[in-house]
C-alpha positions in Angstrom: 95.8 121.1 103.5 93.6 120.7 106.6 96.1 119.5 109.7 93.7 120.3 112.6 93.8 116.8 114.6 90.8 114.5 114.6 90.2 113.1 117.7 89.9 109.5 118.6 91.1 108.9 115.0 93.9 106.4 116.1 91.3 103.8 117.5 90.0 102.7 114.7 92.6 102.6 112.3 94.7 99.5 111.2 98.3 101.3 112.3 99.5 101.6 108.7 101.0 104.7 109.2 102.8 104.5 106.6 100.2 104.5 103.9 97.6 107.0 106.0 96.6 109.6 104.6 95.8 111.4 108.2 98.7 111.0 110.0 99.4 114.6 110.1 96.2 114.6 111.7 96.8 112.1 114.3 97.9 113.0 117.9 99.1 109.4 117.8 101.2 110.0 115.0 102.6 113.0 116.2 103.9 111.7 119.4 105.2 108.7 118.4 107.6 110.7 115.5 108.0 113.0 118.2 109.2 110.3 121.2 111.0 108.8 118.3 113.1 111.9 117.7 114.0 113.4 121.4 114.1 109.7 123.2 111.7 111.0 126.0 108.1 110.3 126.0 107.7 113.2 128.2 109.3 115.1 125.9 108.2 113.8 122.8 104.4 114.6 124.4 104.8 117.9 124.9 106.6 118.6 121.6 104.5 117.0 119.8 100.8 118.7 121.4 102.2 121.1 123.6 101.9 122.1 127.3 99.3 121.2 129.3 97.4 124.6 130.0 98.1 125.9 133.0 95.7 126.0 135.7 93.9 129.0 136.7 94.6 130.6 139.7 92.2 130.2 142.2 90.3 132.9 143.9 91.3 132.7 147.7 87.1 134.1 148.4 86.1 131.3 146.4 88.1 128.6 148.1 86.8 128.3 150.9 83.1 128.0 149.3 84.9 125.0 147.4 86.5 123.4 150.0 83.3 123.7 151.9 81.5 122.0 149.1 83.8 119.1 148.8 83.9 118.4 152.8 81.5 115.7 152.5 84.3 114.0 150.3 87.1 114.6 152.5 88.9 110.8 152.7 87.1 109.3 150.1 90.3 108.9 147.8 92.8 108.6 150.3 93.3 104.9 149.9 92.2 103.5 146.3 94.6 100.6 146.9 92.4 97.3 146.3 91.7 95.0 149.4 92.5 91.5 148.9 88.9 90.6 148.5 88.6 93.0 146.2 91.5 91.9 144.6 90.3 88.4 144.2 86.6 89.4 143.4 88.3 91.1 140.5 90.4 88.6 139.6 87.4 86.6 139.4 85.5 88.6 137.2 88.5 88.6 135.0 88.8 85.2 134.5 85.0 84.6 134.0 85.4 87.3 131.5 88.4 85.8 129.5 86.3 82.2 129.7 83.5 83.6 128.0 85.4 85.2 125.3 87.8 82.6 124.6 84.7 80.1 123.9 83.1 82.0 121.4 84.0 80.8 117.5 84.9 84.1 117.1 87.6 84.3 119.2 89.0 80.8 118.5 88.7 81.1 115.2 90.7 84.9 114.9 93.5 83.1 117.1 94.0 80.4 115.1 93.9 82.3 111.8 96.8 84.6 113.1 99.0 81.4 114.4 98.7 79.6 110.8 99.2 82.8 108.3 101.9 84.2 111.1 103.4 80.4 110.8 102.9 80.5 106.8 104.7 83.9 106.8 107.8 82.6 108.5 108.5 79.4 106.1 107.5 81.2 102.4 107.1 85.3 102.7 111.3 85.7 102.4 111.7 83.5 99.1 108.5 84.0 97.2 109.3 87.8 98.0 112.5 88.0 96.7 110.9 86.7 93.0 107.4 88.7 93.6 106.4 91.0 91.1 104.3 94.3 92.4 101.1 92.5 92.8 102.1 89.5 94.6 104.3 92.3 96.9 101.6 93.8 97.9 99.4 91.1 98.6 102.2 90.0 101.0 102.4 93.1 102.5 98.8 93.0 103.4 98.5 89.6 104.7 101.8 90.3 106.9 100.3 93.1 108.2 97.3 92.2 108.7 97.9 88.5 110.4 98.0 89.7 113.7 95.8 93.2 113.8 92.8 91.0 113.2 93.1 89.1 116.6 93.9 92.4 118.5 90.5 93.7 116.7 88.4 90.6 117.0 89.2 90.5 121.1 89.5 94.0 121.5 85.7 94.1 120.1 83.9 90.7 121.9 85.9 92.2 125.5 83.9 95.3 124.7 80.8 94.1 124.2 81.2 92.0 127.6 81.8 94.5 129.8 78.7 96.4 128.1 76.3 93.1 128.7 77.7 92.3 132.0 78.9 95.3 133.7 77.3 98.6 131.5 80.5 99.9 130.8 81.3 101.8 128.1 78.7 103.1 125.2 74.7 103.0 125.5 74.9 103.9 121.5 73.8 100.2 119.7 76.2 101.4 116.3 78.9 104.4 117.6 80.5 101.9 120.1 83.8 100.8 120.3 83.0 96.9 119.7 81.3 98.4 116.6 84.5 100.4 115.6 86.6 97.5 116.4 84.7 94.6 114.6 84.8 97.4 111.9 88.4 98.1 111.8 88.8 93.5 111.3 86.1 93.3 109.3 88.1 96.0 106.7 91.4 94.1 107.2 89.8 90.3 106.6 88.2 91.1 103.2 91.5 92.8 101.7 93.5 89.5 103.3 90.9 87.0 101.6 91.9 89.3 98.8 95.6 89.2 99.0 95.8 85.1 100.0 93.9 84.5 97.1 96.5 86.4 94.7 99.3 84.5 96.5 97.2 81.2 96.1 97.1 81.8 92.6 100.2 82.8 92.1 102.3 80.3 94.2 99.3 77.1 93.4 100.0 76.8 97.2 97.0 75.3 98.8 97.6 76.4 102.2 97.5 80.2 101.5 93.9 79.4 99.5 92.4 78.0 102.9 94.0 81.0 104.2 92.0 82.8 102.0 88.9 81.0 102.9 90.1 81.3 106.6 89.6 85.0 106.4 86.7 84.7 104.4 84.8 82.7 106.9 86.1 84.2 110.5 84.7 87.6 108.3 80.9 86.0 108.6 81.5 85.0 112.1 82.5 88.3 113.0 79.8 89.9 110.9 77.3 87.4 112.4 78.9 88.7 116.0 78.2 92.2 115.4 75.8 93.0 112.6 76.1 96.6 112.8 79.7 97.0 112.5 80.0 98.2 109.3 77.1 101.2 110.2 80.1 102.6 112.8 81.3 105.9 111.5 85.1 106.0 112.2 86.4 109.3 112.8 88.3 110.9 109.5 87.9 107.8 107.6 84.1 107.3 107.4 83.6 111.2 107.3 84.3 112.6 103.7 83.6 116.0 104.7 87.6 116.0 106.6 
């Protein structure tokens, strides 16, 4: 069995550990058991990817040559406190930003999809479960997990894209970006909810978990419509047979 770590692999996964099949390959993983198990981050860090490398001692002839070279820089980090106009120029930006993402249907749309099913959840998931047979189980397993990742996904993916179009940060790659990865990861999880509602639906006649199902179906197009390429993004270890 291959257990050499794949980078990055966490960020595009739906954080069901429990049914990955790369969690031994997941610095996420591993520290989180590890935290879990001593009590200390700091110690569950180091257990679980070691010690940082030490650094190399430096040669005193070369020194000087590298302080010389970084003169010109002398002060430049000694206060990278914000000023208050800074402060509130960034605040502004912020708050543009959050407008512009909270008005798109995408956005709306993933919100309100994760308040009904979550509200849903909370009035039927305990007594249809208790009578469910395997199938109808796992279809509530999926749409309880899956209720809220979509929203984290969905914003996670339009914030990205909007510091690219406004601010050129992040990727210059149009598919291997992280919007891409994102959309990608709620695209995944909105088809196997449309999925699972529609088993429930059928199962319980309950009308409300079919427009649930066509909830998911439909914020799916949007999201699709939002970022066509989405589904072209390799995600590390999962997309890549060759792990």
């Amino acid at each position: 069995m291959d257990t050499e770590r794949i980078d990055f692999i966490s960020c595009y996964c739906d954080r069901w550990c429990e049914r990955c099949a790369y969690t031994l390959r997941c610095s996420l993983y591993a520290c989180e058991i590890a935290t879990a198990m001593c009590g200390d981050f700091a110690e569950g860090l180091e257990l679980a990817v070691g010690r940082p490398h030490p650094v190399d001692p430096v040669d005193p002839v070369d020194s000087d040559a590298q302080e010389a070279d970084l003169s010109p820089f002398a002060g430049a980090f000694d206060n990278v406190e914000m000023s208050p106009q800074e402060r509130a120029e960034f605040d502004r930006d912020e708050g543009a930003r959050d407008a512009r993402i909270e008005a798109l249907p995408a956005s709306t749309m993933s919100h309100a999809y994760a308040m009904v099913s979550h509200r849903w959840l909370q009035e039927r998931d305990e007594g249809l479960r208790a009578r469910a047979d395997p199938v109808l189980a796992e279809a509530f397993d999926v749409v309880t997990h899956d209720s809220a990742l979509v929203t984290v996904k969905v914003h996670r993916a339009l914030d990205g894209r909007d510091r690219y179009q406004h601010d050129r940060d992040g990727e210059d790659d149009p598919v291997q970006n992280d919007w891409n990865g994102s959309a990608k990861v709620a695209l995944i999880s909105l088809q196997r909810s449309e999925v699972a509602w529609r088993v429930i639906a059928q199962a319980t006649s309950d009308e409300r978990a079919l427009a649930l199902a066509d909830g998911a179906r439909d914020l799916g197009r949007v999201v699709q419509n939002e970022f066509p390429r989405a589904m072209s993004f390799i995600r590390p270890g999962f997309d890549e047979p060759w792990r």
